[in-house]
VORO-643745 format. One record per residue (C-alpha): x, y, z negated; chain. Coordinates in pm, whole numbers, plus 50000, padded with zeros to 5 digits. Each point is the difference from the previous one (the first is absolute). Layout:
% VORO-643745
+-------+-------+-------+-------+
!    xx !    yy !    zz ! kette !
+-------+-------+-------+-------+
!     X !     Y !     Z !     A !
...
+-------+-------+-------+-------+
//
This chain:
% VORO-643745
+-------+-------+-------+-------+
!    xx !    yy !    zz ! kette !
+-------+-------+-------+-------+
! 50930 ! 69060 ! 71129 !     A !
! 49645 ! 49919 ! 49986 !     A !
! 49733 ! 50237 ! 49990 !     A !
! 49682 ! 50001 ! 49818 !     A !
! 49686 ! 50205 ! 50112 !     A !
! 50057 ! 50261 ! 49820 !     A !
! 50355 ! 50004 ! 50056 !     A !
! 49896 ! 49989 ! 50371 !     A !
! 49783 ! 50310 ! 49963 !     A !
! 50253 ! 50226 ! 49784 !     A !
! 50240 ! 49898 ! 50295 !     A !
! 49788 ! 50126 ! 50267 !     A !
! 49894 ! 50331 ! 49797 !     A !
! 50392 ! 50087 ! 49898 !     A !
! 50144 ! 49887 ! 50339 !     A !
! 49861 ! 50185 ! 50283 !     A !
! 49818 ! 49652 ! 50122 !     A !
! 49755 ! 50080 ! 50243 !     A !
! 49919 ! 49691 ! 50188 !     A !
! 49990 ! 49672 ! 49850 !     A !
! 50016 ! 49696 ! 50253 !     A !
! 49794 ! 49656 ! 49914 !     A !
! 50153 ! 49732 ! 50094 !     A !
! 49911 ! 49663 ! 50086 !     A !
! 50038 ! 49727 ! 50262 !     A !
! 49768 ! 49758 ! 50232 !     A !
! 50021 ! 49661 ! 49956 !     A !
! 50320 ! 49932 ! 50250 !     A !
! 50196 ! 50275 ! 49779 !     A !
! 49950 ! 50267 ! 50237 !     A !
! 50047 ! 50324 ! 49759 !     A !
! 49740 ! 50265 ! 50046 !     A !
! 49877 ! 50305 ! 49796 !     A !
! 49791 ! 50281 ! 49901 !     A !
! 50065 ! 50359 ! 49882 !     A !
! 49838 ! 50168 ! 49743 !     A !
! 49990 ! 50358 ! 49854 !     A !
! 50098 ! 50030 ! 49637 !     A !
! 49676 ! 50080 ! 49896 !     A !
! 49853 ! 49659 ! 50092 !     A !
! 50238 ! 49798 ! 49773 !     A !
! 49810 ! 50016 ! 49711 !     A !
! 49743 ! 49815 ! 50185 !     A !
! 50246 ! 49732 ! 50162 !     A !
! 50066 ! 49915 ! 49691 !     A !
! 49668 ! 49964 ! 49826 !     A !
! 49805 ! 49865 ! 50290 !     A !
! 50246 ! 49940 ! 50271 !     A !
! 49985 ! 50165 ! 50375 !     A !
! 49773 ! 49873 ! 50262 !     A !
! 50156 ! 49900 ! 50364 !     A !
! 49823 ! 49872 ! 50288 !     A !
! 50093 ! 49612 ! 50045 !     A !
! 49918 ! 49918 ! 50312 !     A !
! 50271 ! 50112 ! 50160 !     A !
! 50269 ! 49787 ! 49805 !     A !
! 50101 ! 49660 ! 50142 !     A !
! 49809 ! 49764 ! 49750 !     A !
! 49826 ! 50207 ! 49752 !     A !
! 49629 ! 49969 ! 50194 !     A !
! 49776 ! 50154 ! 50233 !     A !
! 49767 ! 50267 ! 50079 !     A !
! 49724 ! 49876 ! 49745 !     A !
! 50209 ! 50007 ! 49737 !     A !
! 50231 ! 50244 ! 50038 !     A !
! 50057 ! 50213 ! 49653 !     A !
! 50309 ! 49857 ! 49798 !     A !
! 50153 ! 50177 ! 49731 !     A !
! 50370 ! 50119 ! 49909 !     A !
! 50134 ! 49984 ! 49640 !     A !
! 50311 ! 50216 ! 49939 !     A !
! 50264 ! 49761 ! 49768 !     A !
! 50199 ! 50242 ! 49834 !     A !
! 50278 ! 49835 ! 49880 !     A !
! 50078 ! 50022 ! 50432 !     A !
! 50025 ! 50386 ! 50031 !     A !
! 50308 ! 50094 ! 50195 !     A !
! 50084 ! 50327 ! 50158 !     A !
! 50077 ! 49973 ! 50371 !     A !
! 50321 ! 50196 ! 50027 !     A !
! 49984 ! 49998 ! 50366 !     A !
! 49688 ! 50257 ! 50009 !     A !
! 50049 ! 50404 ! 49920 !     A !
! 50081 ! 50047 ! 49597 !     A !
! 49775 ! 50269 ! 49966 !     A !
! 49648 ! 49843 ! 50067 !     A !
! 50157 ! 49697 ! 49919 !     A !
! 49854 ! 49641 ! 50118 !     A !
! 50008 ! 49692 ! 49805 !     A !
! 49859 ! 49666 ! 49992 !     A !
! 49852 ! 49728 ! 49808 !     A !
! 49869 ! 49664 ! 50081 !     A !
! 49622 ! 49931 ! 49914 !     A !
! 49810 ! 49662 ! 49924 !     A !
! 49641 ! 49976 ! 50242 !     A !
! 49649 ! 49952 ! 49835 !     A !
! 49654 ! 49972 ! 50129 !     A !
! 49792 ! 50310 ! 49960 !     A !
! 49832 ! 49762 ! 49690 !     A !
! 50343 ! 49929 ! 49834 !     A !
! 50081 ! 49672 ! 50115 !     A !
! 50340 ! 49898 ! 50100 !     A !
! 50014 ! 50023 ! 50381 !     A !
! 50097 ! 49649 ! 50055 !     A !
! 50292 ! 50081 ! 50309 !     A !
! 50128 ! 50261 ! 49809 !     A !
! 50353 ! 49801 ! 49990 !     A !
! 50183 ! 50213 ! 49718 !     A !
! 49719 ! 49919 ! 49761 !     A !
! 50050 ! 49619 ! 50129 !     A !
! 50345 ! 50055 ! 49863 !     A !
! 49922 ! 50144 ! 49665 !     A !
! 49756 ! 49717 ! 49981 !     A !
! 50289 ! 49771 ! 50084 !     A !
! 50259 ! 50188 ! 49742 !     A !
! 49724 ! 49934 ! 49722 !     A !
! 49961 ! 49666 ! 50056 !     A !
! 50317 ! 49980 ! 49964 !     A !
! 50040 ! 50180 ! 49664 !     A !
! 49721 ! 49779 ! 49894 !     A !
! 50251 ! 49669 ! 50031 !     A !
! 50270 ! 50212 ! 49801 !     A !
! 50195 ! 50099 ! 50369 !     A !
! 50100 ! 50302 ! 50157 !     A !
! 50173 ! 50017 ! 50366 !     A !
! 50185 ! 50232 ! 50116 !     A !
! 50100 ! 50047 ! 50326 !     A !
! 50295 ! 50179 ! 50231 !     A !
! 49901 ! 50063 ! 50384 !     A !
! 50289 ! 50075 ! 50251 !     A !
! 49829 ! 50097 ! 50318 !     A !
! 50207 ! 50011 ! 50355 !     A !
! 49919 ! 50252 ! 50251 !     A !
! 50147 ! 50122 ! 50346 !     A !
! 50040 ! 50330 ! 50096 !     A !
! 49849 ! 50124 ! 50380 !     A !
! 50126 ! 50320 ! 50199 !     A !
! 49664 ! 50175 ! 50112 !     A !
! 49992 ! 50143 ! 50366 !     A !
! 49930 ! 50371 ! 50104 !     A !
! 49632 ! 49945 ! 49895 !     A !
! 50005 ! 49872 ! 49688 !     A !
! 49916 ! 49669 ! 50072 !     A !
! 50230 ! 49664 ! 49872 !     A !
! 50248 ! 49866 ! 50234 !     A !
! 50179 ! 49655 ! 49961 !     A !
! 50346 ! 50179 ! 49982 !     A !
! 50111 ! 49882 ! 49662 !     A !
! 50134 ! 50347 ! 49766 !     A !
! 50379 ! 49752 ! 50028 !     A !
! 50217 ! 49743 ! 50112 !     A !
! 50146 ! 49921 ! 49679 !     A !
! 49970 ! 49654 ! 49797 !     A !
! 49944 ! 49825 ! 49686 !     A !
! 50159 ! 50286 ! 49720 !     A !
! 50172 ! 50226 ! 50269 !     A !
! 50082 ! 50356 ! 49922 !     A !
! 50047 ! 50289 ! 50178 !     A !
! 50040 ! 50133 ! 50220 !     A !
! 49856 ! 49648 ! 50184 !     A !
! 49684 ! 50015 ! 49696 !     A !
! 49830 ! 50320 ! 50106 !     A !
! 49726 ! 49907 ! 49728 !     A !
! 50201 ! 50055 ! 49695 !     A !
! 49851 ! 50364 ! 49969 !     A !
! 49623 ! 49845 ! 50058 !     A !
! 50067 ! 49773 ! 49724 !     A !
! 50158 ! 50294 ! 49820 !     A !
! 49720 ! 50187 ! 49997 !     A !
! 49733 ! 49708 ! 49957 !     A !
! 50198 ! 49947 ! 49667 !     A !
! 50008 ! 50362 ! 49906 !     A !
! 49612 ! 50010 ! 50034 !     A !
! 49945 ! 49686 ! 49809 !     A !
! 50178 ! 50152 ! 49695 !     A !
! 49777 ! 50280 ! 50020 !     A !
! 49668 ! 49782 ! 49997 !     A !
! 50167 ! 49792 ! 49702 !     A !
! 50122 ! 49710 ! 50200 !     A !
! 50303 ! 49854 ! 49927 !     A !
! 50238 ! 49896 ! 50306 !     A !
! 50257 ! 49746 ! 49898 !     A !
! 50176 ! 49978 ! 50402 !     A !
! 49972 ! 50071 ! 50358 !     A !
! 50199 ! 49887 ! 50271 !     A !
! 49987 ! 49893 ! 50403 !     A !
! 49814 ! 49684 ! 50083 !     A !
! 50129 ! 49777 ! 50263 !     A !
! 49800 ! 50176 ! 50271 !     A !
! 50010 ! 50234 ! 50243 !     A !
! 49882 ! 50346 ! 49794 !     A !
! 49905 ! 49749 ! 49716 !     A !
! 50008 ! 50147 ! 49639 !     A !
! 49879 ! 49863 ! 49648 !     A !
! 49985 ! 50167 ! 49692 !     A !
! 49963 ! 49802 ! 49685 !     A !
! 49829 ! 50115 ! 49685 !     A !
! 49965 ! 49879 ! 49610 !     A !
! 49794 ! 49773 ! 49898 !     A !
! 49641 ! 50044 ! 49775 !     A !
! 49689 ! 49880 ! 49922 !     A !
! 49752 ! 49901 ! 50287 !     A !
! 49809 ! 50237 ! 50025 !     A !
! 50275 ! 50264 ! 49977 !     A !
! 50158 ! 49817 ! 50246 !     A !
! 49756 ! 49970 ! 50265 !     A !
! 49895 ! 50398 ! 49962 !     A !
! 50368 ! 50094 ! 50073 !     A !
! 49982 ! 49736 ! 50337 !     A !
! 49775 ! 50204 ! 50114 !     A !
! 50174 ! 50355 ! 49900 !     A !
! 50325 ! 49846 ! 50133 !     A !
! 49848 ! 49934 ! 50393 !     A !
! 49887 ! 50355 ! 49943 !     A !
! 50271 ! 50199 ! 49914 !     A !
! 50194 ! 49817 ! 50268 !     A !
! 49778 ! 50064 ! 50268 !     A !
! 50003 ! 50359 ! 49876 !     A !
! 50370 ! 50042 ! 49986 !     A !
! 50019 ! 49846 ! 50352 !     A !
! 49774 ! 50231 ! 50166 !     A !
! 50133 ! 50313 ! 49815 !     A !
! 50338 ! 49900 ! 50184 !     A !
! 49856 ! 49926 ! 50373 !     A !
! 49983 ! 49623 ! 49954 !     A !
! 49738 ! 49733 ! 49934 !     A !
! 50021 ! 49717 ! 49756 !     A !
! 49903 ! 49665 ! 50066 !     A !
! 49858 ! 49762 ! 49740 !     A !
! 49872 ! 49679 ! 50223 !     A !
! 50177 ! 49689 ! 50011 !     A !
! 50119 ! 49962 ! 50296 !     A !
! 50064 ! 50396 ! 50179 !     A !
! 50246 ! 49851 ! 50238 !     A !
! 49960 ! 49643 ! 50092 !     A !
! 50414 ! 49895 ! 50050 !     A !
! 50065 ! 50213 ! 49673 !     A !
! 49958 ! 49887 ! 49633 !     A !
! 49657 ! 50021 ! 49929 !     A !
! 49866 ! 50204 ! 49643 !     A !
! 49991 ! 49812 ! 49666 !     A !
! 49809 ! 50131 ! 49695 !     A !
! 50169 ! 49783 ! 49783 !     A !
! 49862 ! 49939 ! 49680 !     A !
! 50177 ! 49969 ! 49626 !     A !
! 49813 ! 49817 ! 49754 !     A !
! 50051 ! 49973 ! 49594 !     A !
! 49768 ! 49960 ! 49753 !     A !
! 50010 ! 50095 ! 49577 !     A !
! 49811 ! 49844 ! 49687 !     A !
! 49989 ! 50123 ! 49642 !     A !
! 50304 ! 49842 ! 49894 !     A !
! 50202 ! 50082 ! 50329 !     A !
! 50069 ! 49896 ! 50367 !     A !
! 49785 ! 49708 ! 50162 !     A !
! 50144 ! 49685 ! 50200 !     A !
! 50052 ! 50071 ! 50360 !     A !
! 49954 ! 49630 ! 50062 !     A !
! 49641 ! 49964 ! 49962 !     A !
! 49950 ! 50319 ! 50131 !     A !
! 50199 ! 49891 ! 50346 !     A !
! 49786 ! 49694 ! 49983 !     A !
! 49697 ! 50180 ! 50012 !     A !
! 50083 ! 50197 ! 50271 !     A !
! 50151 ! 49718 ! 50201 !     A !
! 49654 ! 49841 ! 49920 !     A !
! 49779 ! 50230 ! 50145 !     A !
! 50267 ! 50193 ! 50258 !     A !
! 49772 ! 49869 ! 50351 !     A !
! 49675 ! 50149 ! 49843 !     A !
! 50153 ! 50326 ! 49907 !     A !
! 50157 ! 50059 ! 50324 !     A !
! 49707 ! 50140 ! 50204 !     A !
! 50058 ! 50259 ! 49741 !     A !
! 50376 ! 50036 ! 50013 !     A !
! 50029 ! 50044 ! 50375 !     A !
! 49685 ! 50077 ! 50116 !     A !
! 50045 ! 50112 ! 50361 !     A !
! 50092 ! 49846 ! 50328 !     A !
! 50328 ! 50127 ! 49992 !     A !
! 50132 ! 49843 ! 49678 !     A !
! 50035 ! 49632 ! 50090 !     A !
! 50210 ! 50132 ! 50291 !     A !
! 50241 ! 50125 ! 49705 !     A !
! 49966 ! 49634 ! 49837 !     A !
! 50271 ! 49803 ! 50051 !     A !
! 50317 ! 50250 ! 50082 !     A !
! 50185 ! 50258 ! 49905 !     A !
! 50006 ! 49908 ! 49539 !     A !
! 49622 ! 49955 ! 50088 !     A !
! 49859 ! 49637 ! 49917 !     A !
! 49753 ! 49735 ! 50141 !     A !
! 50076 ! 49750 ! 49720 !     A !
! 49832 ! 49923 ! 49657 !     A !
! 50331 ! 49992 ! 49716 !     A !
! 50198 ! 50143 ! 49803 !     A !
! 50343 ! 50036 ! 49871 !     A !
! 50254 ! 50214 ! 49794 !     A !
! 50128 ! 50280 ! 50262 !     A !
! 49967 ! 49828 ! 50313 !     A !
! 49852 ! 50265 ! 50211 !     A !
! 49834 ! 49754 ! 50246 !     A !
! 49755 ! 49908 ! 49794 !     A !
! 49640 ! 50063 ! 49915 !     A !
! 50068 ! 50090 ! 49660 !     A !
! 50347 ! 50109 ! 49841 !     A !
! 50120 ! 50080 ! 49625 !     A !
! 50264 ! 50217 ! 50070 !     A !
! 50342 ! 50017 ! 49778 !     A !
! 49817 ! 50194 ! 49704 !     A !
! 50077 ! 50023 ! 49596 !     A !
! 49733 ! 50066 ! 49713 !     A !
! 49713 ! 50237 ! 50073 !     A !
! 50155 ! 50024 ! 50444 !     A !
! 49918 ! 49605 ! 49961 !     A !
! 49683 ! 49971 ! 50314 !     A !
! 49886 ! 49792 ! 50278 !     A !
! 49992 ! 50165 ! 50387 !     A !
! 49737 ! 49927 ! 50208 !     A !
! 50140 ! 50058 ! 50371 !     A !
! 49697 ! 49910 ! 50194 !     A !
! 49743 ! 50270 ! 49951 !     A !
! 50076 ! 50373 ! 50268 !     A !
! 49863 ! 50312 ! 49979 !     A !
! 49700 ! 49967 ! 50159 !     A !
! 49848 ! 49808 ! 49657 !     A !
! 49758 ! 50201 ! 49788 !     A !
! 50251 ! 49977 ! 49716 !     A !
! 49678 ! 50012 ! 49741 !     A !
! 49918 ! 49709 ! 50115 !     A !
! 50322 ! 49838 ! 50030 !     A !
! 50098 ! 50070 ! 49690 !     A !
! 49649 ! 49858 ! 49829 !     A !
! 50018 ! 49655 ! 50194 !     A !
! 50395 ! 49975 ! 49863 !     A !
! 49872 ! 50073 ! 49682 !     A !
! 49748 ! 49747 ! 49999 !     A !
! 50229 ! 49731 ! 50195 !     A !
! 50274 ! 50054 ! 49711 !     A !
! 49702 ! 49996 ! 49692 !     A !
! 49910 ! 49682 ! 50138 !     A !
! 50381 ! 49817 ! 49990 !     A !
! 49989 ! 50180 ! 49662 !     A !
! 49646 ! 49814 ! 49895 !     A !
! 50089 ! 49665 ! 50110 !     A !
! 50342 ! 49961 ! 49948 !     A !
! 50137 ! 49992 ! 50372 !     A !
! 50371 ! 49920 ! 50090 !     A !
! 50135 ! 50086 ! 50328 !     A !
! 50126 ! 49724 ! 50236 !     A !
! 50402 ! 49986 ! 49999 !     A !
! 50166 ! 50318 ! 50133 !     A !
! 50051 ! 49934 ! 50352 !     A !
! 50378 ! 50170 ! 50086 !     A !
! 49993 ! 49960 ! 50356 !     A !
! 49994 ! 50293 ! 50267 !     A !
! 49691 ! 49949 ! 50181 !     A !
! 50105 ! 50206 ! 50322 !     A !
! 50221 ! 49735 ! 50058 !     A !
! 49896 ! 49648 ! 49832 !     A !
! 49948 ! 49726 ! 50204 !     A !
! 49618 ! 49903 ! 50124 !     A !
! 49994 ! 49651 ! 49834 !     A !
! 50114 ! 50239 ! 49657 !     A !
! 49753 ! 50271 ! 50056 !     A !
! 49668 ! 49720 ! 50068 !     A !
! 50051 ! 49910 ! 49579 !     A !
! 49904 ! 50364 ! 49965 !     A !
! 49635 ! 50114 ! 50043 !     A !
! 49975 ! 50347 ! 50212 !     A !
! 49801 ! 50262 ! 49940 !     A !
! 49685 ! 50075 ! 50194 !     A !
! 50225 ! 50090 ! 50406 !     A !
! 49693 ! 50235 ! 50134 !     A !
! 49739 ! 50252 ! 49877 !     A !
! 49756 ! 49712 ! 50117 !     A !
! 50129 ! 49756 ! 49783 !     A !
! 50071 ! 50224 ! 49735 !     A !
! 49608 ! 50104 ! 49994 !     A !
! 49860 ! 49682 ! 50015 !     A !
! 50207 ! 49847 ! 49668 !     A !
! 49876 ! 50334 ! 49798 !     A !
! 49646 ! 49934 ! 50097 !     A !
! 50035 ! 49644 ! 49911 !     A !
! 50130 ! 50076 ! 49646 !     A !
! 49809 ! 50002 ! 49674 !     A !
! 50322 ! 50176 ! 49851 !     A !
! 49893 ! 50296 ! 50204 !     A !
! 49667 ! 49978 ! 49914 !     A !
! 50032 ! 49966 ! 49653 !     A !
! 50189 ! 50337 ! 49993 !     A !
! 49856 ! 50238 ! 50319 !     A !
! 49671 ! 50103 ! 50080 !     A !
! 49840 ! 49820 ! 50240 !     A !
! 49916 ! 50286 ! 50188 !     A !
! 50369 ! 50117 ! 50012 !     A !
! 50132 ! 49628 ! 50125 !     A !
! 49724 ! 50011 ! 50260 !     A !
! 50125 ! 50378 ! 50103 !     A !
! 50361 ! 49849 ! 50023 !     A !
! 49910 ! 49678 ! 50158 !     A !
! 49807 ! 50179 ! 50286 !     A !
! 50172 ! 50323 ! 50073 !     A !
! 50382 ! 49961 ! 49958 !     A !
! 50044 ! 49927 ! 50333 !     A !
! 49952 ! 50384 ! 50084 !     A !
! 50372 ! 50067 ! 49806 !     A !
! 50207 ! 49954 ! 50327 !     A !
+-------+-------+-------+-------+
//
């Protein structure tokens, strides 16, 4: 269901809502928040709720430090893992300057710019995330160990999966914040889980990205554990995928994947910066499902981009390249974009390529172009790109370009 503002404010008068969290993210995706009494969300709503800046990685300095926080309402969720009465809940907010303008590395509004422009050429995406995590015992401290939660494997049960219960719950608390799991299971790690949920729109999607990492993180610690989102938590062990599922809609029904592939294929090495933007994801590239190479094919998991066996409206491409470490406003934006254009211009994808690329021959694999093999590399293509800056703030690509090597 989505709320309206006054639907919002006869919630929070009949339901015993006494703090109401703001939510928002910096510009690597990094969820943070701010709590307000009831009283004040009148105000958030009319003229938004001032935060200091400063202190968030790529929204500024000292001198200009006031940004403001614009509740959406459509986003309000309760958080059913805080007390019921004096209940908690959530919603996701859109940043300003004090004057009104669009903050320009606000990266949900980049989105609902992207989702407009979009709807402009007569297309709407929608999107399906499945996100891979591992599960960590803590020590007698609290603090994260590097004893995976298992030993089990690749769909296990138990007694070897001790996560089914996590997942379990994760699921259960989904439900209750409106979010539709579709399947869990044991990953091929060590204490390695993923829980997949519906697709939706972008924007829709993106929000529940970020509620997803949350609630996870939550269940783990409620149960003595830590979960673990990077791409690479143990370096012998699969790494984490955030694989991404791709369709898009027009007036009279479902769009072409074709020109859609060919647009991402197109502009795949300047997105990637964005899709694995830390040190730790091109030591995922390569093994372990996770590619290095730039094709596509029906099925074949070894490959960049897969349309898995689908009918009617389940029909989508899977992007297997991005992990969790990707701001997945942005992510989603640049696919959006990358796909618009194959729309625009007609683009067909190069012939399927069925091979498995974990084990194809090197004179096979040099007809195949790779995608950007460091952060390095990866950086210096996105800053070359007039793709990128036709569609990100300069001020964003130049935040990106010069601080990502700070993500481990």
């Amino acid at each position: 269901m989505k709320y309206t503002k006054e639907e919002v404010l006869q919630y929070v008068r009949e339901e015993d809502v006494k703090f109401i969290r703001l939510a928002f993210c910096d510009i690597y995706g990094k969820q943070k928040n701010i709590s307000v009494m009831p009283g004040e969300l009148p105000r958030a709503f009319a003229d938004g709720i001032a935060f200091d800046a400063s202190a968030i990685r790529g929204f500024g300095d000292e001198t200009h430090s006031d940004l403001m926080l614009h509740p959406d309402p459509a986003t309000l969720a309760v958080l059913p893992w805080r007390p019921e009465h004096g209940r908690v809940i959530r919603m996701f907010c859109t940043i300003t300057y004090p004057d009104g303008r669009a903050f320009e590395c606000d990266t949900r509004s980049i989105l609902i710019r992207a989702v407009e422009d979009a709807k402009k050429c007569g297309v709407a995406f929608d999107f399906g995330p499945e996100l891979e995590f591992y599960l960590f015992r803590l020590d007698e401290h609290g603090n994260r160990t590097d004893t995976p939660y298992d030993d089990a494997g690749y769909m296990d049960i138990a007694p070897e999966d001790k996560g089914e219960n996590i997942r379990r719950e994760v699921c259960l608390m989904l439900e209750q914040m409106g979010i539709r799991p579709e399947s869990s299971h044991h990953e091929e790690g060590p204490g390695q889980n993923e829980i997949d949920f519906r697709y939706s729109d972008a924007l829709t999607a993106a929000d529940q990205t970020q509620t997803f990492q949350t609630v996870v993180k939550t269940v783990a610690g409620i149960n003595g554990l830590w979960a673990d989102f990077t791409p690479k938590p143990l370096k012998d062990k699969a790494g984490n995928g955030f694989h991404i599922n791709i369709s898009a809609r027009s007036g009279t029904g479902e769009v072409p994947l074709d020109p859609i592939i060919a647009g991402i294929l197109k502009w795949i090495p300047d997105m990637t910066a964005f899709l694995n933007p830390c040190q730790a994801s091109y030591e995922r590239a390569g093994r372990n499902k996770a590619p290095s190479y730039i094709s596509w094919s029906a099925e074949n998991r070894s490959q960049l981009l897969r349309v898995p066996a689908a009918v009617y409206e389940q029909r989508r491409a899977e992007l297997r390249s991005p992990d969790p470490t990707a701001n997945p406003y942005l992510a989603f934006a640049l696919l959006i974009y990358a796909g618009l254009y194959g729309v625009r211009h007609g683009l067909t994808p190069p012939p399927a390529a069925d091979i498995n690329f974990f084990t194809a021959e090197s004179e096979v694999l040099a007809g195949f172009q790779r995608l950007p093999a460091t952060l390095d590399e990866a950086i210096a293509v996105m800053k070359e790109s007039g793709f990128i800056r036709e569609h990100l703030p300069r001020q964003l690509i130049e935040l990106y370009g010069r601080k990502l090597h700070s993500f481990g």
